[in-house]
C-alpha positions in Angstrom: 120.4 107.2 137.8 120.5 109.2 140.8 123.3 110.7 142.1 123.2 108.7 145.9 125.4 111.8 147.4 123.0 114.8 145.6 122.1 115.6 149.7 125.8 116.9 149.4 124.4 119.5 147.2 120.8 121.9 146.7 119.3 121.7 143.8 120.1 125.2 142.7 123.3 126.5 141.0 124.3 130.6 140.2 127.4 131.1 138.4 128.7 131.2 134.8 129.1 129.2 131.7 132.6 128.5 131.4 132.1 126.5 128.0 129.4 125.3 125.3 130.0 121.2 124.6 127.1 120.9 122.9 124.2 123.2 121.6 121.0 122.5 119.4 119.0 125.4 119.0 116.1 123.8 117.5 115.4 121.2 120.7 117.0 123.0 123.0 119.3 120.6 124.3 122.6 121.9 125.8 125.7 120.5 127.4 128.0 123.1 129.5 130.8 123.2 131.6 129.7 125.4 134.4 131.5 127.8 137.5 129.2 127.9 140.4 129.5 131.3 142.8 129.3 128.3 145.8 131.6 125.6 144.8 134.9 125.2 143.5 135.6 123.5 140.2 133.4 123.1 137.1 130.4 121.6 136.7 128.9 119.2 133.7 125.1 120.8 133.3 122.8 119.3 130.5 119.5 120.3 129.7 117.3 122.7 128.1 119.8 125.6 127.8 119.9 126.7 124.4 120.5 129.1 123.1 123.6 129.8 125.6 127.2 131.4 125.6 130.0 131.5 127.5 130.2 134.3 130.2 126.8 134.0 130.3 125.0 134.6 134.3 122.6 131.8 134.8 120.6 130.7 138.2 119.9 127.3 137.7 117.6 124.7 139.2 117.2 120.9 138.6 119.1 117.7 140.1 122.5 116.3 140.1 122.3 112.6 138.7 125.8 110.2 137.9 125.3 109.0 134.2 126.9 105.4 133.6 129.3 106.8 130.9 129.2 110.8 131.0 129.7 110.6 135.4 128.0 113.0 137.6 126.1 115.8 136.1 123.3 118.6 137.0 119.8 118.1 135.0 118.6 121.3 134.7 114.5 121.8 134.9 115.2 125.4 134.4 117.6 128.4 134.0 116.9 132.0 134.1 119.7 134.4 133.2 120.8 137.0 136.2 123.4 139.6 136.3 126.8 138.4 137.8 127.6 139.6 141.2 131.4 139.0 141.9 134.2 141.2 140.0 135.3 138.4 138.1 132.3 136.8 136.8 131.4 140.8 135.6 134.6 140.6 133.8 134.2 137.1 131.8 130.0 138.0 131.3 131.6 141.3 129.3 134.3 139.5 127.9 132.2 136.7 126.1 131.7 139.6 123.2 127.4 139.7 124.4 128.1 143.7 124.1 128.6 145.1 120.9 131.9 147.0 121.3 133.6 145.6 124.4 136.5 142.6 124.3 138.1 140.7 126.3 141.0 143.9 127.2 137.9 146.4 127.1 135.8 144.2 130.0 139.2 144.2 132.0 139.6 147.8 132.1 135.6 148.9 132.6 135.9 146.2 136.1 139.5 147.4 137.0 137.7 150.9 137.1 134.0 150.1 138.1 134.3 146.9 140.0 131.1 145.5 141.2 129.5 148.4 139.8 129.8 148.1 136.2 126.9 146.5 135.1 125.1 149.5 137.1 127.0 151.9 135.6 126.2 151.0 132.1 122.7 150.7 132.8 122.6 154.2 135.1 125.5 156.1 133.8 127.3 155.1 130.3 128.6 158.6 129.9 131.2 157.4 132.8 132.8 154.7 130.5 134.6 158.0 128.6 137.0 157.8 131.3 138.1 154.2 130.7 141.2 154.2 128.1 140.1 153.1 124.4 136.4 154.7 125.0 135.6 157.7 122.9 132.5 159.1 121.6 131.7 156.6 118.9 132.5 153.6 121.1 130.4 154.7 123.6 127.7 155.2 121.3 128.4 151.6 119.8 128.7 150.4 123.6 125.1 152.1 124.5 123.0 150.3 121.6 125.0 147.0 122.2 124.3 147.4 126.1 120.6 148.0 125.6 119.9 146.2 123.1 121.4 143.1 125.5 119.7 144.9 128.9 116.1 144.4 127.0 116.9 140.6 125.3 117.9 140.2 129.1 114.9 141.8 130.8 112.9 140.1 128.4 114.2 136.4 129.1 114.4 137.0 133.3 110.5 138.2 132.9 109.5 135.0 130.5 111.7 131.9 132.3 111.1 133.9 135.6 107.2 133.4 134.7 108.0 129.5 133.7 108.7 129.9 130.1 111.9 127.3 129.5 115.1 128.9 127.3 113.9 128.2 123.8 110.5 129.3 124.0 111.3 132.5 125.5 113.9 132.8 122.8 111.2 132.3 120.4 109.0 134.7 121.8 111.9 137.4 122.3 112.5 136.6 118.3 109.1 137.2 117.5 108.5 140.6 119.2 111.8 142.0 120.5 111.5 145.4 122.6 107.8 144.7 123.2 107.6 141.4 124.7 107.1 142.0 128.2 104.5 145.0 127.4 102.3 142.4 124.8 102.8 138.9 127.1 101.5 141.6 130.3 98.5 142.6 127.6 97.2 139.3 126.6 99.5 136.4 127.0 97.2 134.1 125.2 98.7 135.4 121.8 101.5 133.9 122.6 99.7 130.0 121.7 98.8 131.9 118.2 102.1 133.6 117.4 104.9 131.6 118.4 105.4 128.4 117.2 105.8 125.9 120.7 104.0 127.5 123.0 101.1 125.6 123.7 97.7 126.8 125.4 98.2 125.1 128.8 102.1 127.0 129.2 100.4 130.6 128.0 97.6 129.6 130.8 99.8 129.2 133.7 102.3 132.3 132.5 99.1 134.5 132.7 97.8 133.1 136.3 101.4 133.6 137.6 101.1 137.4 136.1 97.6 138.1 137.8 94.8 137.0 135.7 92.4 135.3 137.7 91.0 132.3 137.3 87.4 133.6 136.2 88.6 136.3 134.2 86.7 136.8 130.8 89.8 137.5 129.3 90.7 133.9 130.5 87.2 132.8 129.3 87.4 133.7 126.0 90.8 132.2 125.4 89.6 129.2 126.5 86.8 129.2 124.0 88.5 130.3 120.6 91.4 127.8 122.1 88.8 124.8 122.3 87.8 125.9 119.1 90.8 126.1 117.2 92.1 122.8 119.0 88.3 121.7 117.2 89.2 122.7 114.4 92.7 120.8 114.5 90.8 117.6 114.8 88.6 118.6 111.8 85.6 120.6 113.1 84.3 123.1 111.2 82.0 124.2 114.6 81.2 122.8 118.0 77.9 122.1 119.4 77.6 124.9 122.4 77.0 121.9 125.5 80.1 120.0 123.7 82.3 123.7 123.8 80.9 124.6 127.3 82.1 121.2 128.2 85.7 121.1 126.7 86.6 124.6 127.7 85.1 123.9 132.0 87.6 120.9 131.8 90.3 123.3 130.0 90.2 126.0 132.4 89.4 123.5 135.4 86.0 125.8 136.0 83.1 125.2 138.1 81.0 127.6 136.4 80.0 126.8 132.7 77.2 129.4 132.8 80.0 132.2 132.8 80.7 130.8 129.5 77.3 132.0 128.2 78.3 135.9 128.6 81.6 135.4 127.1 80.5 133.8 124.0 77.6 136.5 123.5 80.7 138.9 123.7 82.2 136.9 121.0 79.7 136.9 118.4 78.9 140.6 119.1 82.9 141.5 118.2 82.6 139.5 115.1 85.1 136.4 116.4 81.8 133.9 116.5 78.9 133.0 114.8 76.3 130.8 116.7 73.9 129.0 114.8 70.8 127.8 116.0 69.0 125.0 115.0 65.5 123.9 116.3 66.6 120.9 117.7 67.3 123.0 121.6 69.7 125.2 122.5 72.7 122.5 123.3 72.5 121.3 119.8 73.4 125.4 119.2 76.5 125.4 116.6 79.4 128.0 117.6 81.8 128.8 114.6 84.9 130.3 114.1 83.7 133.4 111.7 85.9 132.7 109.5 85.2 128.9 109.0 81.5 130.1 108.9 82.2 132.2 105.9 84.5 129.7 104.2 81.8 126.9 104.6 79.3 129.9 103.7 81.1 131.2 100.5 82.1 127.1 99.6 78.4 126.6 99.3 77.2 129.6 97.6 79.7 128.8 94.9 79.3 125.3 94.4 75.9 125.8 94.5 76.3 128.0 91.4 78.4 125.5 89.5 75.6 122.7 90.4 72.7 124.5 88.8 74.8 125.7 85.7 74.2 124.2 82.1 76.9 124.1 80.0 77.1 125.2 76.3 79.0 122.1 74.8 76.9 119.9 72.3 76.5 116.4 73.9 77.3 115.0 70.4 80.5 116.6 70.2 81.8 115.2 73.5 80.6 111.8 72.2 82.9 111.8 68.9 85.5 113.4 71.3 85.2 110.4 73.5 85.4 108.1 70.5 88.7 109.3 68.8 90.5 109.7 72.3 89.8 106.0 73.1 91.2 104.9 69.8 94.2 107.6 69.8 94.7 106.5 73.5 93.9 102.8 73.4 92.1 102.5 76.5 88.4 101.0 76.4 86.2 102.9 78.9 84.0 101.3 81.3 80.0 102.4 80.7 80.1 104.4 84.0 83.4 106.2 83.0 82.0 106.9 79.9 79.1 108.3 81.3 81.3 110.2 83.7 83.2 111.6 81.3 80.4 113.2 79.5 79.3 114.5 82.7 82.1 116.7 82.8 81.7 118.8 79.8 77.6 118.1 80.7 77.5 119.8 83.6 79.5 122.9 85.8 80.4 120.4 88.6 81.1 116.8 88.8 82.1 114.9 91.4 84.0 111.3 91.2 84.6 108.9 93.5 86.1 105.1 93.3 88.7 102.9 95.4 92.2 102.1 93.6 91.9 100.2 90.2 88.1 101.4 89.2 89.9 104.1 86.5 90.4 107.8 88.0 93.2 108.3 86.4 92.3 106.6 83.2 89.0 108.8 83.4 90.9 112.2 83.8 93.0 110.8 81.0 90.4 110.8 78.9 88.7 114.3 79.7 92.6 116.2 79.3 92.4 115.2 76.0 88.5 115.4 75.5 89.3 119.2 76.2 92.1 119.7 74.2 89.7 118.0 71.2 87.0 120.7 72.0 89.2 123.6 72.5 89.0 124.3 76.3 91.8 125.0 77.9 92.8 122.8 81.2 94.1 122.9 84.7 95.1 120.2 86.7 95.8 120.3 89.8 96.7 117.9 93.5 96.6 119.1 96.8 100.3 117.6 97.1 103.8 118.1 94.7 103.4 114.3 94.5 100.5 113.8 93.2 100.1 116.5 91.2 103.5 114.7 89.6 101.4 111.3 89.0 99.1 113.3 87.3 101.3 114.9 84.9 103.0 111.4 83.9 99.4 110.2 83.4 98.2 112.6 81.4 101.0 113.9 79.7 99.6 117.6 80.5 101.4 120.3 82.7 99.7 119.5 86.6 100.4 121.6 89.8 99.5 122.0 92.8 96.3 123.5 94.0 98.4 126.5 96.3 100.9 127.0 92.9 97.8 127.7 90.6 96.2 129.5 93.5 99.6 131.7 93.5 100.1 131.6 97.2 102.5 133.5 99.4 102.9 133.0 103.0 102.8 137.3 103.3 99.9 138.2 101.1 97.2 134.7 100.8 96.2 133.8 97.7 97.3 135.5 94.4 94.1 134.3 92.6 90.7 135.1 93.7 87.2 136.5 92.3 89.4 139.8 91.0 92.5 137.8 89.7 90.5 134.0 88.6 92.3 131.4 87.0 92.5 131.4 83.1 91.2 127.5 82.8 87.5 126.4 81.3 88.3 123.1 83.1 89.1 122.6 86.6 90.1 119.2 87.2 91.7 117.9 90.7 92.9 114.9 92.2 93.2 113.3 95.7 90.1 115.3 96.6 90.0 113.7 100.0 92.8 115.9 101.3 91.4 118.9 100.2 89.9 121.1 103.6 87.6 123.9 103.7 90.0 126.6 103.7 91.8 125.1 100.4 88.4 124.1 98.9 87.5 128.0 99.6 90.3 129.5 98.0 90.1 127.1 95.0 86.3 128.6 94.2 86.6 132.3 94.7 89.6 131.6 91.5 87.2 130.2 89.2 86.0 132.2 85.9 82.5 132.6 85.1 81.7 129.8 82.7 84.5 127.4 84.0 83.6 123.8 84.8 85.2 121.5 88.2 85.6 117.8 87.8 86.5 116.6 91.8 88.3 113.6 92.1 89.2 111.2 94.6 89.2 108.3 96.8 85.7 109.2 99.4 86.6 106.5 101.7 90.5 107.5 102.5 91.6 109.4 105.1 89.9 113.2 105.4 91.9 116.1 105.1 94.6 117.5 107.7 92.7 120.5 108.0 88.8 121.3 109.1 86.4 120.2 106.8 85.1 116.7 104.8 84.9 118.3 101.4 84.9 115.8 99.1 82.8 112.7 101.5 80.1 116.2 102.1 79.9 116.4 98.7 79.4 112.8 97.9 76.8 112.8 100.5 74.9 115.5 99.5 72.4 114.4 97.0 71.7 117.8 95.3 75.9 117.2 93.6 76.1 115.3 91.0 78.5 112.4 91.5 79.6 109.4 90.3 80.7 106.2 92.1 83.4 104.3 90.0 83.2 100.7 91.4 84.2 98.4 88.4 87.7 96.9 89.0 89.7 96.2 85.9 90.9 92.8 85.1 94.6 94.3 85.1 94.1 96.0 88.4 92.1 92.5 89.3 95.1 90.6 89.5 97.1 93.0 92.7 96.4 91.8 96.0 97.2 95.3 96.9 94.2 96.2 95.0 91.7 93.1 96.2 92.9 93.1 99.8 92.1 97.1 99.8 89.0 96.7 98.7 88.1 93.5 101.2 89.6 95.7 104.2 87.2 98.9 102.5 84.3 96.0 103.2 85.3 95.0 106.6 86.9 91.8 105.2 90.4 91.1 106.8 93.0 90.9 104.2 94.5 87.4 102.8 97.9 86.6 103.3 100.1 85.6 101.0 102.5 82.8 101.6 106.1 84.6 101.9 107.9 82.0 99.6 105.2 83.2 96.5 107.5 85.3 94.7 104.7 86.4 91.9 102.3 88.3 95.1 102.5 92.1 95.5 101.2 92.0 99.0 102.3 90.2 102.2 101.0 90.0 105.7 103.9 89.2 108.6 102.6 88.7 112.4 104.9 90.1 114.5 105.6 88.7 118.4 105.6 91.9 119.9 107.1 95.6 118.9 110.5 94.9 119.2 110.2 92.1 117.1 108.2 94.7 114.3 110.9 96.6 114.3 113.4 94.0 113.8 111.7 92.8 110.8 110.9 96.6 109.3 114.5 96.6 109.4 115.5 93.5 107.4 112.7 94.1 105.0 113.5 97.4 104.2 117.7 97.1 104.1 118.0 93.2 102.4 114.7 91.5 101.8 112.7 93.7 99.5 115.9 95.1 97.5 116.2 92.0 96.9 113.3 90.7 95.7 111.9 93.6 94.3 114.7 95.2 93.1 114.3 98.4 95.3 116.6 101.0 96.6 115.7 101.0 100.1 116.7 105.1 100.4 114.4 106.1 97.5 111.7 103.6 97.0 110.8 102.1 100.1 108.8 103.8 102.7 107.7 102.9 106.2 104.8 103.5 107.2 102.7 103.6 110.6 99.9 105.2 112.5 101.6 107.7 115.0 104.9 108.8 116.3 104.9 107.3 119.7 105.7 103.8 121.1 108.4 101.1 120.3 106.6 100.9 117.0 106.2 104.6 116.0 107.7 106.8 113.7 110.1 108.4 115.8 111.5 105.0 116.5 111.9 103.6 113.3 113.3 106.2 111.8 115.8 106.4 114.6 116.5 102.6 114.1 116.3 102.8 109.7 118.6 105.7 110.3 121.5 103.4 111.7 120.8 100.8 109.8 120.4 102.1 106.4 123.1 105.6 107.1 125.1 105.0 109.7 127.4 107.7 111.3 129.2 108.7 114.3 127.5 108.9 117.5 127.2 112.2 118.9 127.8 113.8 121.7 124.5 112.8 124.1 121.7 110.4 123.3 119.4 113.4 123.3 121.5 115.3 120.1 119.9 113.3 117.2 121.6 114.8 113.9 121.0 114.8 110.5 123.5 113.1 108.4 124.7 113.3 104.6 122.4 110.9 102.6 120.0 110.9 105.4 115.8 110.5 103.4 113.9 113.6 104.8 110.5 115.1 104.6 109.7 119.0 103.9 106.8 119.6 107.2 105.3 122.7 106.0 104.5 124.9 102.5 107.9 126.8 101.7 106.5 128.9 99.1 109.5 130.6 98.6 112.0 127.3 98.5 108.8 125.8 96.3 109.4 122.9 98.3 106.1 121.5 100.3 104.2 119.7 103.3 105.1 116.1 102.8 107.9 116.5 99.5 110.5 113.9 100.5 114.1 114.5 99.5 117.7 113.3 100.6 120.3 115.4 102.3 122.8 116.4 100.1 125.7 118.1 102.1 125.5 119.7 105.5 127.9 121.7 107.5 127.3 123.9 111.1 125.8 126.3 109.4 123.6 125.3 106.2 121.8 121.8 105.1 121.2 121.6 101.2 118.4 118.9 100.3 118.4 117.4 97.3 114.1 117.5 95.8 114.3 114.9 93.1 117.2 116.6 91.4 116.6 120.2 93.0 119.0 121.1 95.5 117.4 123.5 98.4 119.6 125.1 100.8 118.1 125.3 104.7 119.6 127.5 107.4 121.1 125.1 110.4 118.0 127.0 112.9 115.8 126.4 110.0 116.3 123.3 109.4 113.4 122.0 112.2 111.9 122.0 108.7 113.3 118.5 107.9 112.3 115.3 109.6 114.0 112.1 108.8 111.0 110.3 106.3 112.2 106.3 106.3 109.5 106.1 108.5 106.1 108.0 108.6 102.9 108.4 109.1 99.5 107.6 107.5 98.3 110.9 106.8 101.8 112.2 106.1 101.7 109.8 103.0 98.4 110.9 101.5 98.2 111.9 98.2 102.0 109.7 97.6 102.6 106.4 96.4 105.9 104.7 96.4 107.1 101.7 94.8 107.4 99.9 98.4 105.1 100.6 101.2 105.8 98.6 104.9 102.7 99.3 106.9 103.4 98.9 111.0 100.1 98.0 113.0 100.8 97.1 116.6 98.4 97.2 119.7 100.3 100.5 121.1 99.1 102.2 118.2 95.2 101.0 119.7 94.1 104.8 119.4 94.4 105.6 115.7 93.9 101.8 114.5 90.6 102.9 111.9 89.4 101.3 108.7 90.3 104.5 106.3 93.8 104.7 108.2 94.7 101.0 106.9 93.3 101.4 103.6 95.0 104.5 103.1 98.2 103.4 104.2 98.0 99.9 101.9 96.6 101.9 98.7 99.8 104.1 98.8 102.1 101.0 97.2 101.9 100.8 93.7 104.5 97.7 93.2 104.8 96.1 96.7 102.8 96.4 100.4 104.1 94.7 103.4 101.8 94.4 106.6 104.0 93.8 109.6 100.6 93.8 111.8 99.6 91.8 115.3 96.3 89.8 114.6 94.7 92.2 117.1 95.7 95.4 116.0 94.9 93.9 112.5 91.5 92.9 113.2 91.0 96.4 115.2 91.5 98.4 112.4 89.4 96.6 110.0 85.9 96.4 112.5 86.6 100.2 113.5 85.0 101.1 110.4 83.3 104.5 112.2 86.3 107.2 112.4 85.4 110.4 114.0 82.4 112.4 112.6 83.3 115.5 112.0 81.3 118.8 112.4 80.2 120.3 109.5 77.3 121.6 107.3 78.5 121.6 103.7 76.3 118.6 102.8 72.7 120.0 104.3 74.1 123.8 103.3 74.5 122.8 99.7 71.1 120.5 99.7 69.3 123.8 100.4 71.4 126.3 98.1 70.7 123.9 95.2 67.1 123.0 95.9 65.4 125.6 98.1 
């Protein structure tokens, strides 16, 4: 609460860090002791501090506030770093080791002789510290790049969090361009949203206004429209209508003039960062592209369009005895429309495949792997994620990897394999094809051979890709493509609710609970009272109920699973909550200082090409110390950096789309009315066809029955359908 006396005190502080409590670099969180210039004793600060050392010269300014157990203490909103002004805060700032070259004996000689002018001299006059005992010419020299080196860091983090950028961005930013930071944030402080991680476009925005850009600036202007479009392309878009841009980037920039816009964007184009397309329809319905999601989409079709309209050489009749002696080798009996699919494959350049969980994928690329190997064409198989391409290698008994492995990627260079360097394979075949975007889907063509053949496949009616782009639902609706619609259920697959209950929810059907007592079900609905209540129950099944029933580790084969990380109900709750519950440790320090423990279940959030460890791989924390974290990948252990590991979330919870293209033994699926924004058909059947032994729906009627009507997620922008309709047939 408050601190009822804070009129005692001004909100601003000046003085020096007497001592680091606590410090997490990656949030930013810090706890200090703190010497003010003004009052006697030391002060308890918290807040965004990090990174921060003792000696250190801060101005501070926030509000003091008495904590129930940790007593009176400043909240700091913000703290720039200043030079000391008294003799003895000169001495303990030198002291703290920040200069290369001067101790704690050194920084009491170079005051006892410069006093209050120290800092000065070193700045002004360094050739004066020769007269100082224990300073000779290579000291010096040490002492000069130690000293400037610290004079720019320090220039450089006055200038940013003197300009409103908080402690850890600025250290991000002084990280990421050193020496030059002032001279490129005073060029075009916009680059700051694309190169470094954090800053967002709004905090770039008000850091160039408080630097002098006006508010009608076309420098402004144009960040605000590549902004609205990359923010576009975020949410999917491949382009934006122009009156849809000219609308999202007046409300961004808080503009009264969207004719300005016009000028701007004819800029744009003519330096080669747009391409406006215009249709017939009027000049609003005008599309403006990034050019570089222009050419992907552009290149995407060409290609495909190629494939579509390219024979094969392979003798029907020799896929049809193929596709009789794998059957009988394999014992699987093929549905007529998988066997017609499978001929399709070696039939045509392209094929496209499509069906909800139990009409045969997997069975079907089964039976084309070893179709190929039969008629001598060499295979690659391939999944957008480490997981599935896994599955797919159990299923088929053939090497799979993912698409960015095959395509050789390094985050330095791209793509390894491309129209120069293509990939060895006559057969193409991926999975999961619904998470595949435009930039993947781009990269994947340009590395086919001539004469190669692509079989797509995937679930159309899951959840589309993270990225921009609809790739596999343009193709499906694009009736030039070849595809084909699996829709028989086998009588195995027949007898999982998970499987009939997916497929009623795909229809707009709500799904039929099963009675909790019936051990033999695989699915089972539970209304919750309200979100404390969810969680409560998320907890017992995951720790006692379905371990027992099910026989299930609840750290390895269980996972949570729910639309968003907000609210009482969302991920960043229930992992905090499964984390006590399933590996408790010792509370630290502050509330605010969530830790990693040893055993702790966490997810990879990006592509480490180098650690080969990847967007969405789950692991388990092995060891840790204050320096490293070693992960332990399904038997691989991969060591993390302390700063790096903001790589690593904990995974007992997540969400939807963080799951595609996994399945786990045990899925819980949390739908409450908080999550009322993301509550979409494709999300719920996404989330329940990711169980392949067990799905629990801890769901409120409403937000049940929301999700199943809300069958129209957002349309996304793109052309791929109409551009590949007129590359194949005009």
């Amino acid at each position: 609460m408050t601190d009822s006396g804070k009129d005692l005190f001004d909100g601003t502080l000046r003085g020096t860090v007497a001592r680091v409590v606590f410090e997490n670099r990656d949030s930013g969180w810090a706890v200090i002791h703190f010497e003010s210039d003004t009052r006697p004793g030391v002060d308890t600060v918290i807040g965004p501090l990090a990174p921060v050392f003792v000696g250190e010269f801060l101005e501070l300014e926030g509000d003091w506030e008495t904590d129930s157990r940790w007593g009176r203490q400043f909240r700091v909103r913000s703290a720039v770093p200043a030079e000391p002004t008294s003799i003895e805060g000169t001495r303990r700032y030198l002291a703290s080791g920040v200069v290369s070259g001067i101790g704690p004996e050194l920084a009491r000689r170079l005051v006892a002789r410069f006093g209050t002018d120290t800092l000065r001299t070193l700045d002004d006059e360094p050739e004066l510290l020769l007269q100082v005992r224990g300073i000779g010419a290579k000291r010096l020299a040490q002492i000069k790049e130690g000293w400037q080196a610290k004079s720019a860091e320090r220039q450089g983090r006055i200038f940013l969090q003197g300009h409103g950028l908080g402690a850890v961005l600025a250290q991000r930013v002084l990280r990421r361009w050193g020496d030059e930071t002032i001279t490129r944030v005073k060029r075009d402080p916009y680059s700051l949203v694309r190169e470094v991680a954090g800053v967002g476009f709004r905090t770039a925005d008000d850091l160039a206004q408080r630097i002098g850009i006006e508010a009608d600036a076309p420098q402004r202007l144009a960040a605000g429209v590549l902004h609205s479009l990359q923010v576009a392309a975020g949410a999917g878009h491949c382009f934006l209508p122009a009156a849809e841009l000219g609308a999202t980037v007046t409300k961004l920039l808080r503009i009264e003039d969207p004719d300005a816009l016009e000028e701007v964007v004819e800029d744009l184009v003519s330096r080669r960062r747009l391409v406006v397309e215009a249709p017939a329809e009027g000049r609003e319905a005008w599309r403006v592209w990034d050019r570089q999601l222009h050419a992907a989409e552009c290149r995407v079709s060409r290609r495909l369009g190629e494939l579509a309209t390219t024979p094969t050489p392979t003798a029907p009749e020799r896929v049809r005895r193929a596709l009789e002696v794998v059957a009988e080798r394999l014992h699987i009996t093929l549905a007529p429309e998988q066997s017609r699919a499978v001929e399709s494959a070696f039939a045509r350049s392209l094929l496209v495949v499509t069906g909800g969980p139990g009409t045969g994928k997997t069975t079907l690329i089964r039976a084309v792997v070893a179709c190929a190997e039969r008629l001598d064409l060499t295979v690659a198989l391939a999944a957008p994620t480490g997981r599935a391409a896994k599955r797919m290698e159990q299923a088929t008994d053939h090497e799979a990897r993912t698409l960015h492995r095959w395509l050789e990627y390094r985050f330095e260079t791209g793509f390894g394999r491309d129209e120069d360097n293509p990939l060895e394979a006559d057969l193409v075949v991926v999975d999961e094809m619904s998470m595949v975007d435009l930039n993947l889907m781009d990269a994947l063509v340009a590395a086919l051979k001539r004469g190669a053949r692509l079989l797509l496949v995937g679930d159309a009616d899951q959840l589309p890709p993270v990225g921009p782009g609809a790739v596999l639902r343009d193709l499906v609706r694009a009736e030039a493509v070849h595809a084909v619609r699996l829709q028989v259920i086998f009588r195995q697959a027949q007898a999982s609710q998970i499987v009939r209950n997916a497929h009623r929810i795909n229809s707009g059907e709500m799904p039929t609970s099963t009675p909790e007592g019936d051990e033999a079900s695989d699915f089972y609905l539970i209304e919750p009272e309200d979100a404390e209540h969810a969680v409560d129950l998320v907890t017992r099944l995951v720790k006692r109920r379905l371990p027992e029933r099910f026989g299930l580790d609840p750290r390895f084969d269980v996972q949570v699973l729910a639309p968003m990380h907000r609210g009482r109900g969302g991920v960043s709750a229930l992992n905090a909550t499964l984390q006590d519950a399933l590996n408790p440790g010792t509370a630290t320090a502050r509330p605010e200082a969530l830790e990693l423990r040893a055993g702790d279940r966490v997810m990879q959030l990006r592509n480490d090409y180098d650690k080969e460890v990847f967007n969405g791989d789950i692991g388990h924390v092995f060891a840790l110390d204050e320096e490293s974290v070693s992960v332990d990948f399904e038997g691989r252990l991969v060591g993390y950096r302390r700063e790096d590991s903001g790589d690593l979330a904990l995974a007992y919870a997540s969400t939807v789309h963080k799951s595609q293209g996994s399945e786990y033994p045990g899925v819980v699926v949390v739908l409450l009315p908080e999550h009322h924004i993301m509550l979409q058909r494709n999300l719920l059947y996404t989330a329940l066809t990711r169980a392949s032994k067990v799905a629990v729906l801890v769901a409120s009627h409403k937000a049940l029955g929301r999700a199943v009507r809300n069958a129209s997620p957002a349309a996304r922008n793109t052309s791929l359908a109409e551009r590949l309709s007129e590359e194949i047939e005009g």
